[in-house]
C-alpha positions, 0 to 999 in steps of 0.5 A: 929492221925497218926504215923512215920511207922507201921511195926515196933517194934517202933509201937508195943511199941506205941500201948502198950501203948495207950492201957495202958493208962486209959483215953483212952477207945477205940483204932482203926486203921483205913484207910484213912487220920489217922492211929488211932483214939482213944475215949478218956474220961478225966472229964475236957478240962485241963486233955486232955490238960495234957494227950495229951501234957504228954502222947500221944505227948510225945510218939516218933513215934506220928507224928500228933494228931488232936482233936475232942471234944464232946458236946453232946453224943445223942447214945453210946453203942448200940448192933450191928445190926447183925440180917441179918448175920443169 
């Protein structure tokens, strides 16, 4: 996803409000292409549907979103291999 400016209170707002919103479960600000890239659970492609045009979209500053669906989830919520930092 990315936004119309970063260094504003207009972008404090934004991610106040992505993180309040249930369906999303992560939120990252990340470099390159996008600005944010956010893990989003919903039970069914309508409810996306809704949640994008109703919620996301519907914030000002949001400039582009670009959507990648999930069909199969092969590994989540492995511990991080931090071993070698001791």
């Amino acid at each position: 996803m990315k936004i119309r400016g970063h260094a504003n209170e207009e972008a404090l707002r934004f991610e106040s409000a992505v993180v309040a919103m249930p369906e999303v479960i992560a939120c990252h600000l990340v470099s390159g292409d996008a600005d944010y890239f956010l893990e989003v659970v919903v039970p069914e492609l309508e409810d996306y549907q809704r949640f994008l045009v109703g919620k996301l979209l519907a914030l000002p500053i949001v400039r582009e979103v670009r959507s990648n669906i999930a069909i199969q989830t092969l590994k989540a919520g492995a511990p991080l291999p931090l071993s070698h930092f001791k």
